[in-house]
C-alpha positions in Angstrom: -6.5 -27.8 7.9 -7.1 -27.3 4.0 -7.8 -23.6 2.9 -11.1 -25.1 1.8 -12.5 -25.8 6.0 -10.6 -22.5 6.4 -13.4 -20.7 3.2 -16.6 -22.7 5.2 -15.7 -21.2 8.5 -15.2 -17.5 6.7 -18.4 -17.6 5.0 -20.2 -18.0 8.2 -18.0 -15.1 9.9 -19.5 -12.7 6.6 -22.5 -14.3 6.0 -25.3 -11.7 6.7 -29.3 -10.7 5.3 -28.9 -9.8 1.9 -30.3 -7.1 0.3 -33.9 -7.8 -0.8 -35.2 -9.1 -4.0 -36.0 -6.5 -6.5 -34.5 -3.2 -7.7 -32.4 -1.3 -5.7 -32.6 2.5 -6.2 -29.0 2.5 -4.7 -28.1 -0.1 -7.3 -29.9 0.4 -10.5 -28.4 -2.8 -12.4 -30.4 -5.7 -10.3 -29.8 -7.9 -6.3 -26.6 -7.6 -4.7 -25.2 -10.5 -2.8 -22.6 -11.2 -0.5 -21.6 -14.9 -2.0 -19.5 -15.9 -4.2 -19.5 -14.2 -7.9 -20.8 -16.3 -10.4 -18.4 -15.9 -14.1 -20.1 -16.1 -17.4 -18.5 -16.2 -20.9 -15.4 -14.0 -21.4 -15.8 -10.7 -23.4 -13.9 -9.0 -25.6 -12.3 -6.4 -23.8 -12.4 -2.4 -26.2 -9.1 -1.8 -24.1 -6.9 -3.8 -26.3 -4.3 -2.3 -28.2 -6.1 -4.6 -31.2 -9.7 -3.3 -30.3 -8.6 0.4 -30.1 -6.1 0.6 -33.2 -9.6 -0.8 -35.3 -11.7 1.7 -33.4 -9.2 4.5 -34.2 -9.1 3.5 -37.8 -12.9 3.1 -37.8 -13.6 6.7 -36.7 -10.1 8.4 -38.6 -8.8 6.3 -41.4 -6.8 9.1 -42.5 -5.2 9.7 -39.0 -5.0 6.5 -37.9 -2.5 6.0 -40.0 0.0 9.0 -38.5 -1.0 7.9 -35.1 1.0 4.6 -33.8 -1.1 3.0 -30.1 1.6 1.7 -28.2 0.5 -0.3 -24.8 0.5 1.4 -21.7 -1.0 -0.7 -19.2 -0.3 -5.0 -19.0 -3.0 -6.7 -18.1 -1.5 -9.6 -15.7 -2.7 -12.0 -12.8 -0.1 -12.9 -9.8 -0.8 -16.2 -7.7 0.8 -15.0 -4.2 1.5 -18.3 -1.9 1.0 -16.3 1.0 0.2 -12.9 3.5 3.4 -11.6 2.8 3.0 -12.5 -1.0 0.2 -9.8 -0.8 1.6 -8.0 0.8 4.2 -7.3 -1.3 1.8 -6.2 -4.0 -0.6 -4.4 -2.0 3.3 -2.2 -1.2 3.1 -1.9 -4.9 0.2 0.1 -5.1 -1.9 -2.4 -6.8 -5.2 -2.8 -6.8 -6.1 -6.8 -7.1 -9.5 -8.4 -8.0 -10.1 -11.8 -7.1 -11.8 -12.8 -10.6 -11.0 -12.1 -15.0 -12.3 -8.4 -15.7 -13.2 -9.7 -19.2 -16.0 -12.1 -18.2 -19.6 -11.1 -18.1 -21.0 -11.3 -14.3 -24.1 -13.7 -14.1 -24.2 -12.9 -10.3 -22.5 -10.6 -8.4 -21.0 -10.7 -4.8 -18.3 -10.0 -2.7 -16.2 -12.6 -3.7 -14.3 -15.3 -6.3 -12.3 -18.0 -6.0 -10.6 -20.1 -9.5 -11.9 -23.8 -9.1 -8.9 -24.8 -10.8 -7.0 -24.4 -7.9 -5.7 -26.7 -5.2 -7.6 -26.2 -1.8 -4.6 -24.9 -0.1 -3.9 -22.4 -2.6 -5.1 -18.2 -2.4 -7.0 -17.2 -5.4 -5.8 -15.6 -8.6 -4.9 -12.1 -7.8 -5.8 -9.9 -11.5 -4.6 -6.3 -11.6 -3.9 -3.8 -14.5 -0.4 -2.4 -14.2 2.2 0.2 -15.9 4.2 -1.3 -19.1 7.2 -0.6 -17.3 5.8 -1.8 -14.2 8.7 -4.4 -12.2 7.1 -7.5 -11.5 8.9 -8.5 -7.7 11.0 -11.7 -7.5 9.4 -15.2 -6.4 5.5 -13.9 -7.5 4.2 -16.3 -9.7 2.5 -14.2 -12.5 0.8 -14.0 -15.9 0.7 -11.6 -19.1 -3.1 -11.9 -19.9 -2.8 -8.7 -22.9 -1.3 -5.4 -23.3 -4.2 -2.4 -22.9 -4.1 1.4 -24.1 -5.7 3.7 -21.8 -5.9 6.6 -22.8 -5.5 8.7 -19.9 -2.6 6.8 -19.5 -0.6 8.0 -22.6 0.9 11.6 -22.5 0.8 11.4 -25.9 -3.0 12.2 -26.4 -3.3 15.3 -25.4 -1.0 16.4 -28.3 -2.8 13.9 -30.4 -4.0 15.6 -34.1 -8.0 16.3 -33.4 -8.8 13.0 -32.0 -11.1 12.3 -29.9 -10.1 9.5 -28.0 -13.7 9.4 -25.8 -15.1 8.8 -29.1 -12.2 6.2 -30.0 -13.9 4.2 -26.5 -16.9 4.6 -27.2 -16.7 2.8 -31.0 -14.3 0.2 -29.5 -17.5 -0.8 -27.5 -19.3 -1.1 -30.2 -17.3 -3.1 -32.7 -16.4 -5.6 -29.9 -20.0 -6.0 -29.2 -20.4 -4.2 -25.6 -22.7 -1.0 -26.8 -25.2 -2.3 -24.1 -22.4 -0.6 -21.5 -22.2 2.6 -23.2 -24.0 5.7 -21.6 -26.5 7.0 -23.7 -25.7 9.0 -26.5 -27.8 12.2 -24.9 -24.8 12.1 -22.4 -21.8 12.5 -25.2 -19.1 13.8 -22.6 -17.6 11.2 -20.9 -18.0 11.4 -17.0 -15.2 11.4 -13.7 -17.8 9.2 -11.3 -18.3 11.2 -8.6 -20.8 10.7 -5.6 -21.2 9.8 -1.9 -21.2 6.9 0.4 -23.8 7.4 3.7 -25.1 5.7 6.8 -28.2 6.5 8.6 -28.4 6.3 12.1 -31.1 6.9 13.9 -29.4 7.8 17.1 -26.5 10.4 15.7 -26.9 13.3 14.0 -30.9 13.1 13.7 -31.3 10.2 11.8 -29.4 11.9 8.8 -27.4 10.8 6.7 -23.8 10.4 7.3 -20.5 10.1 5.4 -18.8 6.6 5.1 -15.7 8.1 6.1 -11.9 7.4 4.6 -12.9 4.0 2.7 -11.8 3.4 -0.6 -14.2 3.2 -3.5 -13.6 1.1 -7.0 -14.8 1.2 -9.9 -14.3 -0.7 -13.2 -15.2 -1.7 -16.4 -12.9 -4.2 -18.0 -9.4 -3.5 -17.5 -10.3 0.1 -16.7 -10.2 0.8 -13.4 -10.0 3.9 -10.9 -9.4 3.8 -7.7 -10.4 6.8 -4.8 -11.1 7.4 -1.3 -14.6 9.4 0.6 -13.5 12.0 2.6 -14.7 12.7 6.1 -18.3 13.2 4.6 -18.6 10.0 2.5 -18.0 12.2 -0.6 -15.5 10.6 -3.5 -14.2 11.7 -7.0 -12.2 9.6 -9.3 -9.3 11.5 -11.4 -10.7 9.0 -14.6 -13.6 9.5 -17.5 -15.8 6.7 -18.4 -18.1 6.4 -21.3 -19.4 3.3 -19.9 -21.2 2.0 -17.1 -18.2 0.9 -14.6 -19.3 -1.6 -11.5 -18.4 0.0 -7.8 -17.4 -1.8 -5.0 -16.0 -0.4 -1.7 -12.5 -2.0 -0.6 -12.9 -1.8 3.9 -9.1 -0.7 3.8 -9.4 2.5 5.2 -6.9 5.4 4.4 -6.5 6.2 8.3 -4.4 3.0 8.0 -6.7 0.2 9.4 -8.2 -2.6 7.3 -11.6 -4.3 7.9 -12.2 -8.1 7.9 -11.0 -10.5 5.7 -12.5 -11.6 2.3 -12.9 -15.3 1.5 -10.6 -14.2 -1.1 -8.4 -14.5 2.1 -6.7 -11.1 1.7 -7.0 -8.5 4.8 -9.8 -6.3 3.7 -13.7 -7.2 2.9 -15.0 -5.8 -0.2 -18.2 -5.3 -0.7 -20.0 -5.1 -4.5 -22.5 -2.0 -5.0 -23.4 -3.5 -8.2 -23.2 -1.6 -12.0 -24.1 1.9 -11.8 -23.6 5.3 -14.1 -20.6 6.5 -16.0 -21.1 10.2 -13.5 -20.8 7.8 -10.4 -23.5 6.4 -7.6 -24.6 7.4 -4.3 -25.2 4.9 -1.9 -27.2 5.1 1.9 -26.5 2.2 4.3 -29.0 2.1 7.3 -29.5 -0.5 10.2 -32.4 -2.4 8.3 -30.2 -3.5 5.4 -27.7 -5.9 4.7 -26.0 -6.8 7.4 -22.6 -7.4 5.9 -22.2 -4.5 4.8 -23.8 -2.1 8.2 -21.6 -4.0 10.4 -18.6 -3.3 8.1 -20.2 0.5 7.4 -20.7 0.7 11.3 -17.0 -0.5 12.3 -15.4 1.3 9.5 -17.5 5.0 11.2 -16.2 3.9 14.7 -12.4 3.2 13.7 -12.4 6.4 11.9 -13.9 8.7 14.3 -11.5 7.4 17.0 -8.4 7.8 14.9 -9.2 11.3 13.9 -9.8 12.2 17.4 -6.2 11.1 18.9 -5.2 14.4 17.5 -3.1 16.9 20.1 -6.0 19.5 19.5 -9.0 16.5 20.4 -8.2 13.7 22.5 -4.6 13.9 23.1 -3.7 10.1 23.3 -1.3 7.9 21.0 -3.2 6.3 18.2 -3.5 2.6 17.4 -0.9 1.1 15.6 -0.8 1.2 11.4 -1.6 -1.1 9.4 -4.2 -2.6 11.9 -6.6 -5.4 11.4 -9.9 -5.4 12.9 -12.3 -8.7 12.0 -15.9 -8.4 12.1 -17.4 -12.2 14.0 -21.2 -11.7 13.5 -21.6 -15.3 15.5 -20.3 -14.4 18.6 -20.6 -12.1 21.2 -17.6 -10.7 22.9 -14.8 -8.4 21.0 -11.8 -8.7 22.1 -8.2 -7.0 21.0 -5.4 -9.6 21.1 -3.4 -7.3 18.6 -1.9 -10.6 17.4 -0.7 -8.8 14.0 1.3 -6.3 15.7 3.2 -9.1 17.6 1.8 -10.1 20.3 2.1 -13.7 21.4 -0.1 -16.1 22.3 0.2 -20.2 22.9 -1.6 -21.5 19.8 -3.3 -24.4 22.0 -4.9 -21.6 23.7 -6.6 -20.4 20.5 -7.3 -23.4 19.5 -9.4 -24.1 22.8 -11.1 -20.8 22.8 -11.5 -20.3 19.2 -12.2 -23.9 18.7 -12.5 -24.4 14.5 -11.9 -20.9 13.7 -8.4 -21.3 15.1 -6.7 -22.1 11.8 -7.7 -18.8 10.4 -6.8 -16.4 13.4 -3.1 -18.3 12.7 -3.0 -17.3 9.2 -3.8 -14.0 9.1 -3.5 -12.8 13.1 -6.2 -10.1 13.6 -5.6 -7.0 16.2 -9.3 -6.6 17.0 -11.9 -8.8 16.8 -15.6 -7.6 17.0 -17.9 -10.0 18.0 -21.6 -8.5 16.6 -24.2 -11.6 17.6 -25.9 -9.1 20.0 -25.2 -5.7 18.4 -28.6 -4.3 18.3 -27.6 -1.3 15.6 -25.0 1.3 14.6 -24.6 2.7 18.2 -24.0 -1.0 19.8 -21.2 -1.4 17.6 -20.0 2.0 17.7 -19.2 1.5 22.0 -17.6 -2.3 21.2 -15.2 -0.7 18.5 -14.0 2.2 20.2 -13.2 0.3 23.2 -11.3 -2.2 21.4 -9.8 0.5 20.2 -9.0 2.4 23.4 -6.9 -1.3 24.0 -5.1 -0.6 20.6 -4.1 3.0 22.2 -2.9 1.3 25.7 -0.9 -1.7 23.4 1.5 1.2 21.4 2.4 2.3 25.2 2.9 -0.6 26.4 4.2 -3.3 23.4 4.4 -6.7 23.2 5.5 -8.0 26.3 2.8 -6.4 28.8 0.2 -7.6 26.2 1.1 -11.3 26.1 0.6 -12.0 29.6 -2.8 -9.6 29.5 -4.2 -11.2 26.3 -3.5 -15.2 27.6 -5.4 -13.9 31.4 -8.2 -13.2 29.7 -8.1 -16.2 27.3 -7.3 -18.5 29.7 -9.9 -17.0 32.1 -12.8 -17.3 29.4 -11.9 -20.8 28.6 -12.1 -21.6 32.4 -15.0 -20.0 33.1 -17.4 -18.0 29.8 -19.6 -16.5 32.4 -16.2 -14.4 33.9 -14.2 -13.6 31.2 -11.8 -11.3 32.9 -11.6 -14.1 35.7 -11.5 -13.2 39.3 -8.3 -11.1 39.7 -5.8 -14.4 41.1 -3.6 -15.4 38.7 -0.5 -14.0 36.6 -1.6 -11.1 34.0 -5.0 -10.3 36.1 -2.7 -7.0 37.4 -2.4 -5.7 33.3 -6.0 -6.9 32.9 -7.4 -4.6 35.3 -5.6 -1.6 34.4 -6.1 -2.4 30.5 -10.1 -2.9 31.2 -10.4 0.0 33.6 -8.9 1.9 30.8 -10.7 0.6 27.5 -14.9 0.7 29.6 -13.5 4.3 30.8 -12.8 6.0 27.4 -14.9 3.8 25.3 -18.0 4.8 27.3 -17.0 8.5 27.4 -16.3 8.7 23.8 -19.7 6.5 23.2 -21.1 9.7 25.2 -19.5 12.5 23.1 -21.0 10.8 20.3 -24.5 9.6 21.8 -24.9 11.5 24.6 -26.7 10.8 27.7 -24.5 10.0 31.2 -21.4 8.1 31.7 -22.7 4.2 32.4 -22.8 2.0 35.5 -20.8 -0.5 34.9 -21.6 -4.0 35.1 -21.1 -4.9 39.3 -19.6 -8.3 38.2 -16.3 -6.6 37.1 -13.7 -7.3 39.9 -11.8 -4.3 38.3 -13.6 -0.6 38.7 -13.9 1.9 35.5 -16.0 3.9 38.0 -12.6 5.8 39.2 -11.2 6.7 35.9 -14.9 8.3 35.1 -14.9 9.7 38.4 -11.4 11.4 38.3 -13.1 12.2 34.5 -15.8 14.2 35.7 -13.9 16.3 38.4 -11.4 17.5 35.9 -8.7 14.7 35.1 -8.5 14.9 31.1 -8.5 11.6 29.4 -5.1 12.6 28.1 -3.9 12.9 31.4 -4.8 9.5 32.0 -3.5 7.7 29.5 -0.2 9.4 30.1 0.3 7.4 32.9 -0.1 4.0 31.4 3.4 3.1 31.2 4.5 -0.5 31.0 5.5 -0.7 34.7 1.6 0.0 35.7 0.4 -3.7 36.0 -2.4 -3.6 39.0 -4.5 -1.4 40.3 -2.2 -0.1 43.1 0.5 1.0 40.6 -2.2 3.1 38.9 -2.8 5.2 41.7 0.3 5.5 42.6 1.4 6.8 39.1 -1.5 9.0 39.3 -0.8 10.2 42.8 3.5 11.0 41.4 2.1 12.4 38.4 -0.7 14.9 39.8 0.4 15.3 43.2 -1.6 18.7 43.9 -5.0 15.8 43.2 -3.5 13.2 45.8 -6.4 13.6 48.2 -8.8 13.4 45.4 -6.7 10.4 43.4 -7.0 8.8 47.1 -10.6 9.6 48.2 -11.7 7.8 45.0 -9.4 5.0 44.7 -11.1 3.9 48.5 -14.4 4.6 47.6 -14.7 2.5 44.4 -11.9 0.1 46.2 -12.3 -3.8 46.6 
């Protein structure tokens, strides 16, 4: 299938409302979309070595003749043939944009893609690197100019009275882009600094919330900084702009897990805030708004929270894998955690019959979690489907690859069979690992839903064959949840080698581990 059927199918997978017509107070520069990124004519970029050796000269002819600009950034754009091209970059410590920093934005979105290109082809990758940076073997790549940032030469600071803010700031101006420049009352240049919220109207009172451990861009031209929100949502970049940069916040998270993919087909959805102050935005997400961007806001909260919590001092439980890959599926219902990136294997005829068209796409870039969001009422809805996803995550780097296989094709091959029984009825080869891998994941998901929501611990749906009831029965008479997951070993494949690794492991609880084994028994 060309790249092309691959773009139609993603668009539907991040299509969502958009934000309303009109101003934003959260954006101050005009709509926001999710679509593609509309490129108007290209710009002259003040960060040349050309534009600010004039605007040096402009503002100190005497000194600007003592004081050589040399380039310290390139300007370049790789064409990466595939997953691991990108990878190989994003190892690099690169930030890549999908579309030419120099071109004036007639409408923004999340995404670009060259139309010069073949179908098959990923986008143009554009990044600013070091002058000495090494560009890695068998990347295609181009020198678009040579840049001098400032920050970026240790030269400046023992520069002879220049001021090099001031040296920006007439750069701007004699290439013709003083509608970016702050206004002159604000003469310092600014670090952007701000914070990135959710509302939710179940958690914490309806207050705001951080955006927690996502990175936040910002850019304008070839100037770009790049930070992360802490735990509160709160960020700081460590660069000064005179101008007014555009901000955009990348869904790779720095706990280690990556949200979605773009239709720039590179695992991570970005989504544009828009054009905002040289001292930095804040931003609020809440249920009512754009969808794209809560369900990436919500997952992105979920995935954090359950990280930080499979600490020694909290939850006590191994973590999910790194680098993991969690896709967002707004048209269907059911998540599930195949954890296909991390090696598992599964018969590609069985994707393709249960994934039907968007087949091609889970080959290409194998997700570990999928989160299906048709039904997802709000924040809290897709709080519980995340962390038990995740919970599946925490069972997989017990258990590896070949328990998962036979769990992951069960439940496949029992959905295709039958969509109204998607764990299938408990006879046939993997049901064993399914039951103690969904016991596990409806047990801790809904108790860590409860620490977060509160309430009581749910009654489960009577159509499961398999019975969460006894891991939140055990739960609530004193069995930690670390002490559960400590006996998920890869030789506990049914429900009977559960208890009895409970029963071995806590023997002094054997008449309890019994008693409730029988009375939530088949």
């Amino acid at each position: 299938m060309k790249r092309l059927c691959i773009l139609t199918i993603l668009a539907l997978a991040s299509c969502g409302k958009d934000i309303v017509s009109g101003p934003d107070p959260r954006a101050p520069y005009g709509d926001i979309g999710h679509g593609l990124i509309e490129l108007g004519e290209q710009l002259d970029d003040p960060y040349t070595v050309e534009n600010m050796t004039k605007a040096l000269r402009s503002l100190y002819p005497t000194k600007a003749e003592r004081t050589d600009i040399h380039p310290t950034d390139l300007y370049v754009r790789f064409l990466p043939k595939t997953d691991a091209d990108l990878g190989i970059l994003r190892d690099a410590g690169l930030y890549l944009m999908d579309h030419p920093m120099d071109y004036r934005i007639l409408k923004e979105g999340d995404w670009y893609r060259d139309p010069s290109l073949e179908d098959d082809a990923i986008t143009w990758q554009y990044a600013v690197v070091g002058k000495d940076f090494e560009f890695p073997e068998g990347i295609v790549h181009e020198l678009l100019g040579k840049r001098y940032i400032s920050e970026h030469d240790p030269d400046t600071r023992a520069a002879d009275g220049i001021d090099w803010a001031a040296v920006e700031r007439e750069s701007f101006i004699l290439t013709g882009n003083q509608n970016l420049l702050e206004p002159l009352t604000k003469a310092e240049p600014a670090a952007p600094q701000g914070r990135i919220t959710m509302t939710d109207p179940l958690f914490c009172g309806g207050k705001p919330v951080g955006v927690s451990g996502v990175m936040v861009a910002c850019n304008c031209f070839t100037k770009i900084c790049v930070t992360y929100t802490d735990r509160d949502g709160y960020y700081s970049m460590d660069k000064t702009f005179t101008s007014d940069p555009r901000y955009r916040l990348v869904f790779q998270n720095k706990k280690g897990f990556s949200i979605g993919i773009n239709l720039i087909l590179i695992p991570a959805s970005i989504s544009t805030l828009g054009q905002g102050g040289a001292g930095g935005i804040d931003y609020n997400i809440t249920q009512e708004d754009d969808g794209a961007l809560m369900r990436r806001t919500a997952v992105n909260n979920a995935a954090y929270d359950y990280f930080s919590r499979c600490t020694p001092q909290d939850l006590d439980i191994t973590p999910p894998p790194g680098d993991l890959r969690i896709w967002i599926i707004p048209f269907l219902e059911n998540s599930s955690a195949p954890m296909l990136h991390q090696g598992a294997g599964l018969d590609y005829k069985y994707i393709k019959e249960y994934a039907e068209e968007y087949a091609p796409v889970i080959k290409m870039f194998l997700p570990d979690i999928t989160i299906g969001t048709k039904v997802a009422r709000g924040f809290a809805d897709i709080y519980e489907s995340t962390v038990h996803e995740l919970a599946h995550a925490s069972h997989f780097t017990k258990v590896g690859t070949s328990y998962w296989t036979p769990y992951i094709t069960y439940v496949i091959l029992s959905y295709i069979r039958d969509r109204m029984a998607p764990y299938g009825h408990g006879d046939s080869e993997g049901a064993g690992q399914c039951a103690v891998g969904e016991m596990w994941a409806y047990f801790l998901g809904s108790s860590i839903y409860k620490d977060r929501y509160g309430g009581s611990m749910p009654v489960y749906p009577p159509e499961l064959w398999f019975r969460p009831e006894i891991l939140g029965y055990l739960y609530e008479r004193g069995t930690t949840r670390s002490e559960i997951f400590r006996v998920l070993k890869p030789e506990v494949k049914s429900v009977e080698t559960l208890k009895t690794a409970l029963t071995e492991m806590y023997p002094e609880r054997g008449q309890l581990i019994n008693d409730t084994f029988n009375r939530y028994g088949r």
